[in-house]
N, CA, C and O atoms as a GROMACS GRO file, in nm:
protein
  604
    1UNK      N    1   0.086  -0.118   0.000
    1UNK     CA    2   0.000   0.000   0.000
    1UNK      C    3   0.090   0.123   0.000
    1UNK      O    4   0.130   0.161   0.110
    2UNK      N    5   0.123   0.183  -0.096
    2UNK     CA    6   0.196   0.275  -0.141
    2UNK      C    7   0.126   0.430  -0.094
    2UNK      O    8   0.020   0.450  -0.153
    3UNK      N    9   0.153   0.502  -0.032
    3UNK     CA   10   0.107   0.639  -0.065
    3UNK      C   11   0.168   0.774  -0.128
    3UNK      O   12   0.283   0.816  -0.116
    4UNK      N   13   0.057   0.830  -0.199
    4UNK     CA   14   0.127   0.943  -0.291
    4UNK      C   15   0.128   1.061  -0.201
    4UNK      O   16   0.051   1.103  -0.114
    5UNK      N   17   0.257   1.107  -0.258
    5UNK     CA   18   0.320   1.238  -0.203
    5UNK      C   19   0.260   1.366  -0.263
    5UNK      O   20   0.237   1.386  -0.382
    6UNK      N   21   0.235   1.468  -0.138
    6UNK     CA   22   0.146   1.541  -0.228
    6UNK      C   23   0.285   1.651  -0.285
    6UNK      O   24   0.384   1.680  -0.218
    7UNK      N   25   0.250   1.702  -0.442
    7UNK     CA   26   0.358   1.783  -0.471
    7UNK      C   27   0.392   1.920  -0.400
    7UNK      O   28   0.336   1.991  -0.317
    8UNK      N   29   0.500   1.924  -0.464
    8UNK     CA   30   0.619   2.031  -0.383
    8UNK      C   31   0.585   2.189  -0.418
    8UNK      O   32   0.624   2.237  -0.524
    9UNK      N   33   0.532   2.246  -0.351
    9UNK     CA   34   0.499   2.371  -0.347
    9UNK      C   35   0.586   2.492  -0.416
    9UNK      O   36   0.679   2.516  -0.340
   10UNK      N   37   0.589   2.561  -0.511
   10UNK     CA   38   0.727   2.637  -0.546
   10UNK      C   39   0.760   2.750  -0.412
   10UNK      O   40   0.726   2.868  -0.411
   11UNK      N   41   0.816   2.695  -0.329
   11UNK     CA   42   0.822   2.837  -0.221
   11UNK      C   43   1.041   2.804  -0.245
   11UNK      O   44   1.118   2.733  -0.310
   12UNK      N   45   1.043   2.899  -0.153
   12UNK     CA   46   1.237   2.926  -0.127
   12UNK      C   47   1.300   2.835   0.002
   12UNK      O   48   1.411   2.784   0.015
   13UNK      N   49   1.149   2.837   0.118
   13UNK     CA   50   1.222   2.755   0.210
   13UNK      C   51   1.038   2.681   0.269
   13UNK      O   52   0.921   2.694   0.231
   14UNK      N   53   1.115   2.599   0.386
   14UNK     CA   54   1.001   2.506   0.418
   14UNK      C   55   1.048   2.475   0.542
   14UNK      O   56   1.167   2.468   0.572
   15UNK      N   57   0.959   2.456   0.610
   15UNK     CA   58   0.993   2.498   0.820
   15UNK      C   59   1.007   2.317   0.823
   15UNK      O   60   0.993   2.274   0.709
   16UNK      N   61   1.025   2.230   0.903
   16UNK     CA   62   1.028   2.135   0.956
   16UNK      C   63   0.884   2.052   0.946
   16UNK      O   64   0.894   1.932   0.922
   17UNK      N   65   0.755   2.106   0.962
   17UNK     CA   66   0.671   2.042   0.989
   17UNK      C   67   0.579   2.049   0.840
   17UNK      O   68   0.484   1.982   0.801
   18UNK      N   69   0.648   2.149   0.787
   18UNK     CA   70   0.601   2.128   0.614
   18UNK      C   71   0.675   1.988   0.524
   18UNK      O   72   0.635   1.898   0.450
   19UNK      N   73   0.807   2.036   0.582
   19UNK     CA   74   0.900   1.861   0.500
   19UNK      C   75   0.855   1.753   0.555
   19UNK      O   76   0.864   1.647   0.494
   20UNK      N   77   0.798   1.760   0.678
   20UNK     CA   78   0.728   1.630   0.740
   20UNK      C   79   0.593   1.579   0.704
   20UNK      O   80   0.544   1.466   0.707
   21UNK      N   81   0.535   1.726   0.661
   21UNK     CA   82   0.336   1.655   0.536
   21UNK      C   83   0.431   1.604   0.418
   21UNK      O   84   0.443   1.484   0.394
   22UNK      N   85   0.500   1.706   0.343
   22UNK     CA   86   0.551   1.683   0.207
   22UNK      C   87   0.599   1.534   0.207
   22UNK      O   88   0.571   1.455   0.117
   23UNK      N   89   0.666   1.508   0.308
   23UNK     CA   90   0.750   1.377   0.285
   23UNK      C   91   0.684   1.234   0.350
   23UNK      O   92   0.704   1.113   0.343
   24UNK      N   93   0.596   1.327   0.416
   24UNK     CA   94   0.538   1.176   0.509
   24UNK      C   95   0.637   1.136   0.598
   24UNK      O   96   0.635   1.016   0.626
   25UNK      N   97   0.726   1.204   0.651
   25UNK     CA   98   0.810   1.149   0.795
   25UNK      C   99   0.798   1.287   0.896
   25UNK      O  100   0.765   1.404   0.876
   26UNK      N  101   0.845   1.206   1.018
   26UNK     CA  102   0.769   1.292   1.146
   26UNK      C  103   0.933   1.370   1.167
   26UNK      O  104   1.043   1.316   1.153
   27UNK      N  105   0.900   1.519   1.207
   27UNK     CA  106   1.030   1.593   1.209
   27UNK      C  107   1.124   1.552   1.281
   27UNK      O  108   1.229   1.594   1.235
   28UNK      N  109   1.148   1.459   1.416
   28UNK     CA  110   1.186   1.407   1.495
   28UNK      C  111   1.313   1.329   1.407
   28UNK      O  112   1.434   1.343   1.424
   29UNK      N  113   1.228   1.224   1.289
   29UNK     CA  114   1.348   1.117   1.213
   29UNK      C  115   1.422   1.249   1.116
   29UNK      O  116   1.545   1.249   1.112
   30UNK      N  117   1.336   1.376   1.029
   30UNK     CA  118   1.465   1.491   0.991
   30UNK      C  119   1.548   1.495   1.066
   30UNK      O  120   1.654   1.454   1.021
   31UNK      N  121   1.552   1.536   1.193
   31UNK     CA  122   1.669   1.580   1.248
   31UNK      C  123   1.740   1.494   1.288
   31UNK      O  124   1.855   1.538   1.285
   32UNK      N  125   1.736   1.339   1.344
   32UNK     CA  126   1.818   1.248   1.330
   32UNK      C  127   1.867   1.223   1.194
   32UNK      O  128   1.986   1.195   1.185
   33UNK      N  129   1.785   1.230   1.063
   33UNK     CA  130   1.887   1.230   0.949
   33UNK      C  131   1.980   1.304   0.905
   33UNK      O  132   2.065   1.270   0.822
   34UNK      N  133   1.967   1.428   0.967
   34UNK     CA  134   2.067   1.506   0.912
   34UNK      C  135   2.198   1.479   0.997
   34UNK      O  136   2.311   1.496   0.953
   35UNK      N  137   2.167   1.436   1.117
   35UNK     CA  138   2.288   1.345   1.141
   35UNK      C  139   2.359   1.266   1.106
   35UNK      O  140   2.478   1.256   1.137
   36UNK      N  141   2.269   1.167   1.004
   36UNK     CA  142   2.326   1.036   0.936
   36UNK      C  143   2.369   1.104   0.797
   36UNK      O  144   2.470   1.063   0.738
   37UNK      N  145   2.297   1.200   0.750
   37UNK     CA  146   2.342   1.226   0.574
   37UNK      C  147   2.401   1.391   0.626
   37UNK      O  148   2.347   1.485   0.685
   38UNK      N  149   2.525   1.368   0.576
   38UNK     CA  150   2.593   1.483   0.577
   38UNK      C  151   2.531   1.593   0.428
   38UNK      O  152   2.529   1.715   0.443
   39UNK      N  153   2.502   1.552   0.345
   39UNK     CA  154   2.431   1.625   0.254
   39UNK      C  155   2.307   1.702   0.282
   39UNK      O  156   2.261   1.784   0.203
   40UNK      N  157   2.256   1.672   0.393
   40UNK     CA  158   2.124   1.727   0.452
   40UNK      C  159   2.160   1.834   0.510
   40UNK      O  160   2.218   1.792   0.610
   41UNK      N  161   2.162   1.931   0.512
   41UNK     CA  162   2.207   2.031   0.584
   41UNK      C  163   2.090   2.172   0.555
   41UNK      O  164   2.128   2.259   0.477
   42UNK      N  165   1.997   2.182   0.599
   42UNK     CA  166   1.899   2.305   0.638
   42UNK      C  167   1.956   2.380   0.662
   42UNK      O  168   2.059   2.359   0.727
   43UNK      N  169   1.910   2.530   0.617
   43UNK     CA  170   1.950   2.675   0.696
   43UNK      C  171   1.904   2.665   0.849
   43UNK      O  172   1.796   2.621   0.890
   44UNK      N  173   1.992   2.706   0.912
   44UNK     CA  174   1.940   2.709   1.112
   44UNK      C  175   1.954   2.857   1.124
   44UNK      O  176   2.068   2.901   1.136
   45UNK      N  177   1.794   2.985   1.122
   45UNK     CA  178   1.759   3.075   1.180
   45UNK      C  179   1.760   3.063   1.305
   45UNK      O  180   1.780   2.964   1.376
   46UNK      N  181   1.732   3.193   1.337
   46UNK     CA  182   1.648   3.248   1.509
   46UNK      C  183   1.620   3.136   1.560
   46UNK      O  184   1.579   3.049   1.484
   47UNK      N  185   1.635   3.105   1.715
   47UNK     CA  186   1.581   2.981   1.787
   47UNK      C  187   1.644   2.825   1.725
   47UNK      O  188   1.599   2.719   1.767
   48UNK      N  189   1.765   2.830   1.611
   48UNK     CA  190   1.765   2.717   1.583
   48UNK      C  191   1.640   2.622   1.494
   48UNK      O  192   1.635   2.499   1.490
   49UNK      N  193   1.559   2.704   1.435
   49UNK     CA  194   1.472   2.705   1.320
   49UNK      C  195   1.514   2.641   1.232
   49UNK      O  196   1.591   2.718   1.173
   50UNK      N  197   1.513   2.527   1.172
   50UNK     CA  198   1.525   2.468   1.032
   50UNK      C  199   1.421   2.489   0.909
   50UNK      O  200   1.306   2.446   0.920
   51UNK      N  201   1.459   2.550   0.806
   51UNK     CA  202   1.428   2.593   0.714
   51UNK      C  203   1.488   2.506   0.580
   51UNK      O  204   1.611   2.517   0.580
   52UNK      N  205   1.432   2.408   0.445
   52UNK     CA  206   1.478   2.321   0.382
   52UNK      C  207   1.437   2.413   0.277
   52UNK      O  208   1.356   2.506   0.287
   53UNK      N  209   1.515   2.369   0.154
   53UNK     CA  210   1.505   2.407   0.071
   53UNK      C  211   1.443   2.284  -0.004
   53UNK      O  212   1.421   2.172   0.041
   54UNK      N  213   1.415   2.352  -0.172
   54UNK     CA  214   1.358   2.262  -0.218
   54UNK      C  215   1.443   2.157  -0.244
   54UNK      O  216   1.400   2.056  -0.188
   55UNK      N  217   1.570   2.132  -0.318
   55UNK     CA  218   1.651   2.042  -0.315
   55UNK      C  219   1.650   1.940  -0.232
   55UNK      O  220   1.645   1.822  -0.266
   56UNK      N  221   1.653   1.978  -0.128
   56UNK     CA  222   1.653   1.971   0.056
   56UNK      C  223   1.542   1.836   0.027
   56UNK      O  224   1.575   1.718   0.027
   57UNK      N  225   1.463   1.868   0.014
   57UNK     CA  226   1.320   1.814   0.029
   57UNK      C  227   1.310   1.685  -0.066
   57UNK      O  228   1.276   1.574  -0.026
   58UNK      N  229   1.351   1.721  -0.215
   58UNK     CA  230   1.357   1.591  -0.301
   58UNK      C  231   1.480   1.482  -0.254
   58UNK      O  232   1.488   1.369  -0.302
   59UNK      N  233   1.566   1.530  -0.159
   59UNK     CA  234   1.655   1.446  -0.152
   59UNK      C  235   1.613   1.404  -0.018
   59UNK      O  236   1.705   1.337   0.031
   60UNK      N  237   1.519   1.414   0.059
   60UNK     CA  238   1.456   1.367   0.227
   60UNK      C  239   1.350   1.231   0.135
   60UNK      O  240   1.336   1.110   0.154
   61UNK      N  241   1.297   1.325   0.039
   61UNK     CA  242   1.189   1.223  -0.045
   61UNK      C  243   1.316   1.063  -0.074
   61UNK      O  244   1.294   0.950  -0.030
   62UNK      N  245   1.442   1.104  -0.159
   62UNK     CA  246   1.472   1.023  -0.221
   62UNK      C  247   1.543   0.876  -0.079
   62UNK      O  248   1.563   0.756  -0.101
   63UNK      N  249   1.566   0.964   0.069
   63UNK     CA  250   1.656   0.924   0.090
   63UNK      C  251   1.500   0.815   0.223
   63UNK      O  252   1.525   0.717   0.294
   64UNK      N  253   1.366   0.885   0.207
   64UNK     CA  254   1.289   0.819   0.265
   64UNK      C  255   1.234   0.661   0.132
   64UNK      O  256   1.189   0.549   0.158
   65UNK      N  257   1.259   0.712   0.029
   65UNK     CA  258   1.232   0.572  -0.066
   65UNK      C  259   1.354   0.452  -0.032
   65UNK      O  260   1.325   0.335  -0.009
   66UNK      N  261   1.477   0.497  -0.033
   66UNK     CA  262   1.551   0.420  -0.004
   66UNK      C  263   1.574   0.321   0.110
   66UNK      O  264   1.613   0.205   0.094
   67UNK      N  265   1.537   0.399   0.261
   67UNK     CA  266   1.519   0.357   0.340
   67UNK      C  267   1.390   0.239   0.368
   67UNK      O  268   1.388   0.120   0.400
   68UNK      N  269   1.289   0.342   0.337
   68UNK     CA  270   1.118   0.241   0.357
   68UNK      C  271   1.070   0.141   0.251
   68UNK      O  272   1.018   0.031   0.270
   69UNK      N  273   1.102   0.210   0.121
   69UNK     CA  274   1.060   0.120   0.000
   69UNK      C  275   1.150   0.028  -0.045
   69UNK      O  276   1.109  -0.080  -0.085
   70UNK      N  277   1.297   0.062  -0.044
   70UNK     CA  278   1.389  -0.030  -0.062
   70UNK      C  279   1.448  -0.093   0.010
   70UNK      O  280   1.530  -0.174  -0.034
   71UNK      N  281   1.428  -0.081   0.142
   71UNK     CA  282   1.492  -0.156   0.235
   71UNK      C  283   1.616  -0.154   0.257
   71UNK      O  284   1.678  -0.252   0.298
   72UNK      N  285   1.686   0.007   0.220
   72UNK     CA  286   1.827   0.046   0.246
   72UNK      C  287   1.826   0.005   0.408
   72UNK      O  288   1.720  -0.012   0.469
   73UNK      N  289   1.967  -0.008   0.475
   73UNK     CA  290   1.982   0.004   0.594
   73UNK      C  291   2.038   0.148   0.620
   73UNK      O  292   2.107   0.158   0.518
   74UNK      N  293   2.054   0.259   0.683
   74UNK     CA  294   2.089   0.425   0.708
   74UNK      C  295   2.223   0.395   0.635
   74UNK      O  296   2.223   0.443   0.522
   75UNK      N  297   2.359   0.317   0.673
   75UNK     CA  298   2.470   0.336   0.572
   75UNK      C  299   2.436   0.243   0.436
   75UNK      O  300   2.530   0.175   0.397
   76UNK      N  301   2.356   0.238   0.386
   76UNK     CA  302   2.306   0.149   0.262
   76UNK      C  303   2.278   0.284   0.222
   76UNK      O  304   2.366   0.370   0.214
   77UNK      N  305   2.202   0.298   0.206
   77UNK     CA  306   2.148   0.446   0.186
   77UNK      C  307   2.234   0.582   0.152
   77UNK      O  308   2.235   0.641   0.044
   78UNK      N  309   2.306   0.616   0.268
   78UNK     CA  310   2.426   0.698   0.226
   78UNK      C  311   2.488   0.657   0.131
   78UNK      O  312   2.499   0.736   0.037
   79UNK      N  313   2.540   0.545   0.119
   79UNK     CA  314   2.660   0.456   0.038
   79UNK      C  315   2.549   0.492  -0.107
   79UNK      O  316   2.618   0.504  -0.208
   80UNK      N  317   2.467   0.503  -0.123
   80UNK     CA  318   2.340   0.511  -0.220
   80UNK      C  319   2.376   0.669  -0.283
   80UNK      O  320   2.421   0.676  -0.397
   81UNK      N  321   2.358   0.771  -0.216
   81UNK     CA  322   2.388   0.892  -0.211
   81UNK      C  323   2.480   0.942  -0.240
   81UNK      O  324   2.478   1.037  -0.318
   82UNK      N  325   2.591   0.895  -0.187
   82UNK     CA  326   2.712   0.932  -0.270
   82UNK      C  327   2.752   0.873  -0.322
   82UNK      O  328   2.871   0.881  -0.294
   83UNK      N  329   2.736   0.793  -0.408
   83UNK     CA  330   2.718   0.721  -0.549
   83UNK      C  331   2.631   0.820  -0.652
   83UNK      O  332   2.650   0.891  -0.750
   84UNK      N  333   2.560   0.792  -0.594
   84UNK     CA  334   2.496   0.900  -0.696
   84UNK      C  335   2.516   1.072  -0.707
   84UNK      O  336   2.508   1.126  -0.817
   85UNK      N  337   2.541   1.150  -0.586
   85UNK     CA  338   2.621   1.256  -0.631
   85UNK      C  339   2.755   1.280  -0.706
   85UNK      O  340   2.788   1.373  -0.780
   86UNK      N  341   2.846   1.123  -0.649
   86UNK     CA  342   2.966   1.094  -0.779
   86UNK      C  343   2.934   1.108  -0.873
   86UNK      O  344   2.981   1.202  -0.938
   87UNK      N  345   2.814   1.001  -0.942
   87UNK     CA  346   2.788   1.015  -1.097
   87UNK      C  347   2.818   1.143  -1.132
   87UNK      O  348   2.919   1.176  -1.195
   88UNK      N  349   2.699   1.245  -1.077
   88UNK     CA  350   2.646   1.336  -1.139
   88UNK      C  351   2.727   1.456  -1.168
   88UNK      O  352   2.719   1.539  -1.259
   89UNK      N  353   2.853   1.434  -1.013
   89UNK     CA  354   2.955   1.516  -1.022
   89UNK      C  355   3.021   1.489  -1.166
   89UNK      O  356   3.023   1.584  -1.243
   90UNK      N  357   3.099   1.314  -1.227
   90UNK     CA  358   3.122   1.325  -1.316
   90UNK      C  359   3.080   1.335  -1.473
   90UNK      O  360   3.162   1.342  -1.565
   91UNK      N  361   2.926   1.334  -1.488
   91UNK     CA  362   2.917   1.382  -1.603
   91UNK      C  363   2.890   1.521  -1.630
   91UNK      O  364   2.878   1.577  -1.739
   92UNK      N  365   2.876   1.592  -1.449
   92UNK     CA  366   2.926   1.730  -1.522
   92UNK      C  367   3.050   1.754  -1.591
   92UNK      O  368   3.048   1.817  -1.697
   93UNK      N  369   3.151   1.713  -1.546
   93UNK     CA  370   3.253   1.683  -1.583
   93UNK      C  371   3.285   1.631  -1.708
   93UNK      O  372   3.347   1.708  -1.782
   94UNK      N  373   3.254   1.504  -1.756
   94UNK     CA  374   3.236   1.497  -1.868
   94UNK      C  375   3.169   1.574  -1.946
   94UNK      O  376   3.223   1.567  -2.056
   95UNK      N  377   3.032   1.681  -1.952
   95UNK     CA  378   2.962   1.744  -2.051
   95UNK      C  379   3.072   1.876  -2.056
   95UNK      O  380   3.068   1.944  -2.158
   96UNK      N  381   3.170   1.913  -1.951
   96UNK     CA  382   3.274   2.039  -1.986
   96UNK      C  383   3.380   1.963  -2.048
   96UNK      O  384   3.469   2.047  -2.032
   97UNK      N  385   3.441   1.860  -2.111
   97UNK     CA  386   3.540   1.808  -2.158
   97UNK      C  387   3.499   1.828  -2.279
   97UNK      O  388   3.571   1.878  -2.365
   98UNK      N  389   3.353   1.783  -2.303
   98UNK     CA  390   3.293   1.780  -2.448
   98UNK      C  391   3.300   1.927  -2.484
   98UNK      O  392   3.283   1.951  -2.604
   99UNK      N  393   3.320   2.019  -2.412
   99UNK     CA  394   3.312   2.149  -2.498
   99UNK      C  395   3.447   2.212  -2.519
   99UNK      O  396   3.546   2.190  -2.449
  100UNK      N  397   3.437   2.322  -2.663
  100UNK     CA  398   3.526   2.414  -2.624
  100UNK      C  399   3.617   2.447  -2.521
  100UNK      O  400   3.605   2.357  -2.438
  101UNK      N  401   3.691   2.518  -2.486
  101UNK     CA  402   3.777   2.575  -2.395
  101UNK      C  403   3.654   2.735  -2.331
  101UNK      O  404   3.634   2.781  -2.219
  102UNK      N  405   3.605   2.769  -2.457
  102UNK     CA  406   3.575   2.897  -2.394
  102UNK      C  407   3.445   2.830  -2.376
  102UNK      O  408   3.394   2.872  -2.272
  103UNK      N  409   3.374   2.747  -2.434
  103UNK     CA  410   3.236   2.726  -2.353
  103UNK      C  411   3.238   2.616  -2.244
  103UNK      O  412   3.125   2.605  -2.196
  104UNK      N  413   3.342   2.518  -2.180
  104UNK     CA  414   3.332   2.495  -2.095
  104UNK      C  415   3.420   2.604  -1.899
  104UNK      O  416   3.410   2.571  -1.781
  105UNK      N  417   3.488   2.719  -1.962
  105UNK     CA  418   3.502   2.843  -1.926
  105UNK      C  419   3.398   2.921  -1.837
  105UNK      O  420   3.398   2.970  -1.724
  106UNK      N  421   3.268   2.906  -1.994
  106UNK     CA  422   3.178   2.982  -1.940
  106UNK      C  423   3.097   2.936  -1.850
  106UNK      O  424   3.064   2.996  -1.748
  107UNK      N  425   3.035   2.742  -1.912
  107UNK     CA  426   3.006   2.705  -1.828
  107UNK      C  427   3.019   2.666  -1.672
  107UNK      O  428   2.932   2.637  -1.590
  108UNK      N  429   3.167   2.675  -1.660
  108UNK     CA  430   3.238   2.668  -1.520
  108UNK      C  431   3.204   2.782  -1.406
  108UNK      O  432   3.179   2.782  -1.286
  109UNK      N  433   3.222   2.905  -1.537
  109UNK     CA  434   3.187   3.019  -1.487
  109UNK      C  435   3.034   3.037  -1.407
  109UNK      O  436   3.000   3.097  -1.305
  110UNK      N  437   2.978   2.975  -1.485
  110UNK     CA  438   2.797   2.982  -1.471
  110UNK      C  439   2.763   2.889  -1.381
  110UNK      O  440   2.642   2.887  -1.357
  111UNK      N  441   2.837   2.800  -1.315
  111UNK     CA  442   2.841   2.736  -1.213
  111UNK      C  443   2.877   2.754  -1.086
  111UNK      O  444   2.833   2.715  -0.977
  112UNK      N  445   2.990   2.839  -1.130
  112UNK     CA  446   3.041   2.911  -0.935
  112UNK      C  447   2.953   3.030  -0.957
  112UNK      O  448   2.926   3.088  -0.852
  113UNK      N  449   2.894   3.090  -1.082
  113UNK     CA  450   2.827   3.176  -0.988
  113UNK      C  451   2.674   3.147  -0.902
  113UNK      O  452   2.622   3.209  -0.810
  114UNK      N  453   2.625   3.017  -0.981
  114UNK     CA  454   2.518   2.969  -0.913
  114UNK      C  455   2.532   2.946  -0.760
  114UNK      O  456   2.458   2.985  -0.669
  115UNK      N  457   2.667   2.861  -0.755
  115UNK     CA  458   2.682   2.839  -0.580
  115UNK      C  459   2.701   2.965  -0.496
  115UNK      O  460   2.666   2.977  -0.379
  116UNK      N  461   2.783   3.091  -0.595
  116UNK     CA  462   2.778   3.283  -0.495
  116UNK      C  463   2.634   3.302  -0.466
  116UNK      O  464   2.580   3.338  -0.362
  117UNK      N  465   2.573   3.265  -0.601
  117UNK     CA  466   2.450   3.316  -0.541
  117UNK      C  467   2.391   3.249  -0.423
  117UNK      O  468   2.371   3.311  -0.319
  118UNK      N  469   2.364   3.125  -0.440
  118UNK     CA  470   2.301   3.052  -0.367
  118UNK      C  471   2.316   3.030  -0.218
  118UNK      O  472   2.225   2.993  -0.144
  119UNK      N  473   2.472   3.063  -0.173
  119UNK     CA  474   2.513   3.078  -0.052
  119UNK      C  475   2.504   3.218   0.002
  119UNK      O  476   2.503   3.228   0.124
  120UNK      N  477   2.496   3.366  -0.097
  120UNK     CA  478   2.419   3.463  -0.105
  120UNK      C  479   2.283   3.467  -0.008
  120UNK      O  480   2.266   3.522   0.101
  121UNK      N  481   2.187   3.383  -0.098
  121UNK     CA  482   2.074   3.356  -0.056
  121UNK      C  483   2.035   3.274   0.029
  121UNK      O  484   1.917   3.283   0.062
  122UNK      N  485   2.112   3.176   0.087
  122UNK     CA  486   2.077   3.081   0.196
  122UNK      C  487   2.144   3.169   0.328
  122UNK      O  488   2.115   3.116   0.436
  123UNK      N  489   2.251   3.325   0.344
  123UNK     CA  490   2.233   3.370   0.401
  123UNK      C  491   2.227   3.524   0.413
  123UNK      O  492   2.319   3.605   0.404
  124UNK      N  493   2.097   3.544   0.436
  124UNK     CA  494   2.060   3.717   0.418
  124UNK      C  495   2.101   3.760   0.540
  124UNK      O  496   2.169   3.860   0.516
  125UNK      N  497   2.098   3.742   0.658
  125UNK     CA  498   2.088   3.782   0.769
  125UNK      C  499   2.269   3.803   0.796
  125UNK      O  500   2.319   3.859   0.895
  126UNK      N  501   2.327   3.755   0.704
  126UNK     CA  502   2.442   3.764   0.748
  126UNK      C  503   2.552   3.922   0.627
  126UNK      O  504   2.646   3.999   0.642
  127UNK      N  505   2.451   3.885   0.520
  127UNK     CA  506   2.521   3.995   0.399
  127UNK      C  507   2.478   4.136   0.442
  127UNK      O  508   2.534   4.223   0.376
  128UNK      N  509   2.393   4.181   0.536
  128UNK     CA  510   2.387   4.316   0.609
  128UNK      C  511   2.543   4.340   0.651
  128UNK      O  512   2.585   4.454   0.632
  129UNK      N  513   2.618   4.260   0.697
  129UNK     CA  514   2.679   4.309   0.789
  129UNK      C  515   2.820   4.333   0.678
  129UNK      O  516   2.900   4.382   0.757
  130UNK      N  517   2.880   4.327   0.566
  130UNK     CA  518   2.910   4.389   0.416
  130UNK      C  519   2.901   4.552   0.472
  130UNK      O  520   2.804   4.623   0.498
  131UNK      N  521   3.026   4.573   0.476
  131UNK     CA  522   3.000   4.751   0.397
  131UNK      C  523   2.974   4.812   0.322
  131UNK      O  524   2.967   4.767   0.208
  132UNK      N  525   2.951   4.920   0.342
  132UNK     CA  526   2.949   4.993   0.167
  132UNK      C  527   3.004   4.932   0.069
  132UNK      O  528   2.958   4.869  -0.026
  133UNK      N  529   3.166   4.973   0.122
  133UNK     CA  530   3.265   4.982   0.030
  133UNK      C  531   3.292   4.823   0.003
  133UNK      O  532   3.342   4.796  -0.106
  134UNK      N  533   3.263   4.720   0.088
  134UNK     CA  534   3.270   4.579  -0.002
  134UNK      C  535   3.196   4.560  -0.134
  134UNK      O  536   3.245   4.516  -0.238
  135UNK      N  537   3.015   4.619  -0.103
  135UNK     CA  538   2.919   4.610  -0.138
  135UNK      C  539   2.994   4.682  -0.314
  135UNK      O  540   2.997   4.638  -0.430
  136UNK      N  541   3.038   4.801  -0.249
  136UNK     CA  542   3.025   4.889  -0.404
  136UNK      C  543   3.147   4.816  -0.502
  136UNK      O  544   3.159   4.822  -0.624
  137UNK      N  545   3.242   4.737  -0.389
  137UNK     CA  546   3.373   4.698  -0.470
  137UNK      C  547   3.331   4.579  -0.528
  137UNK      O  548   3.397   4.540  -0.624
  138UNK      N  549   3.206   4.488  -0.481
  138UNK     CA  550   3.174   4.354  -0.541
  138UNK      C  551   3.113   4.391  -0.638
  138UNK      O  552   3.112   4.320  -0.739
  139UNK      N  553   3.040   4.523  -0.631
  139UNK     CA  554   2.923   4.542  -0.759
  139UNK      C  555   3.016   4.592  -0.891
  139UNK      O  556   2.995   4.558  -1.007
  140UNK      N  557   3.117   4.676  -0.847
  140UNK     CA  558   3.194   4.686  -0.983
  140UNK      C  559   3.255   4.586  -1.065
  140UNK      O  560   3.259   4.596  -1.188
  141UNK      N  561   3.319   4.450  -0.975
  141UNK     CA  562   3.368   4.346  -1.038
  141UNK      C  563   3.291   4.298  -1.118
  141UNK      O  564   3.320   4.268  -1.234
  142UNK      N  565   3.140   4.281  -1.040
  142UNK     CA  566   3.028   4.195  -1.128
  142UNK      C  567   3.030   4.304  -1.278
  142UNK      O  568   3.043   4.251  -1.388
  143UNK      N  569   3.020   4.404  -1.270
  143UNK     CA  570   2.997   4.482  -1.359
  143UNK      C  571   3.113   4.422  -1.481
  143UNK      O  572   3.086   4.415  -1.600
  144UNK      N  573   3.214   4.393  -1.434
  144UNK     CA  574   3.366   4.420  -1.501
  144UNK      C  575   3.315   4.240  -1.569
  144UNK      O  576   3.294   4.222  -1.689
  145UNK      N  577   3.306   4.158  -1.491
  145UNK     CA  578   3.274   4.036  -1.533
  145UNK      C  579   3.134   4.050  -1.630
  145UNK      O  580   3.140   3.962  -1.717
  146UNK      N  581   3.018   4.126  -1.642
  146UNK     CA  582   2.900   4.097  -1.720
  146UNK      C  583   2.984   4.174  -1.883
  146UNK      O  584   2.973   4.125  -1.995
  147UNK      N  585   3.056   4.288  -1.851
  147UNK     CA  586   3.126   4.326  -1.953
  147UNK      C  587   3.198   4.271  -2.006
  147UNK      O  588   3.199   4.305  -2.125
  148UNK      N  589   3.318   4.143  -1.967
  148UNK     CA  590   3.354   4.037  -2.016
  148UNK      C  591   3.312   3.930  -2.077
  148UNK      O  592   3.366   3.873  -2.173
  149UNK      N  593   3.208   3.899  -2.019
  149UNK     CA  594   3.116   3.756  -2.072
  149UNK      C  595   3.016   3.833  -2.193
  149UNK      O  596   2.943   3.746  -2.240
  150UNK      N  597   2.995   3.936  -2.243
  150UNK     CA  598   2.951   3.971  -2.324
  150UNK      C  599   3.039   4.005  -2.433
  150UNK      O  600   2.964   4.015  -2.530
  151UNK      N  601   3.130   4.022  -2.462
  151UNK     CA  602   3.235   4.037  -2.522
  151UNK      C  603   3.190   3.883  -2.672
  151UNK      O  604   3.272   3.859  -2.762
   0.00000   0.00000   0.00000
């Protein structure tokens, strides 16, 4: 008796007791997993607040199939996980070999800036504290870099 998951809401983050409807596990086994899967790692706000992202969430989904439906044991499972982030690490890898010099460049490029941003955005509470003068010296680089990549 299988049950369906209801789909994933487009939001930015998701409190503990939302990944626990979404996923069908009680918040109690999240936070023991993020003990067991080092890849699990939630933003921790105010009070120690866990906040998941969506990523976050398909990989609680993938790592609750493994466990309940497949009958992983917790290091079965991991051992599962990073296997499969290997792959994926290497055919990124492989799809930049297949290119150019300057389009696997760019693509490299278009990749660290996804992770600036993203660590950007997983913490706001912390980029207030940036000065001006960081603020105005990062915005010129970006400037200097959008003027390059357009070239």
């Amino acid at each position: 008796m299988e049950k369906s998951l209801p789909p994933i809401p487009a939001k930015r983050y998701f409190t503990i007791g939302e990944v626990g409807e979404l996923c069908d596990v009680k918040p109690h086994v999240l936070r023991y997993w993020e003990q067991e899967f080092t890849q699990l790692r939630p933003v921790k706000r105010r009070g120690n607040r866990r906040y998941y992202q969506h990523h976050e969430v398909l990989m609680i989904r993938r790592i609750s199939d493994l466990l309940y439906s497949q009958g992983f044991t917790i290091s079965g499972a991991r051992n599962q996980l990073q296997d499969l982030l290997q792959s994926q690490r290497k055919g990124a890898l492989a799809e930049e070999d297949e290119l150019s010099t300057d389009e696997a460049a760019e693509l490299s490029f278009k990749h660290e800036a996804n992770l600036v941003v993203s660590v950007v955005a997983d913490h706001p509470f912390e980029a207030h504290e940036m000065q001006a003068a960081e603020w105005g010296s990062l915005r010129r680089e970006l400037f200097e870099i959008r003027e390059l990549l357009a070239i």
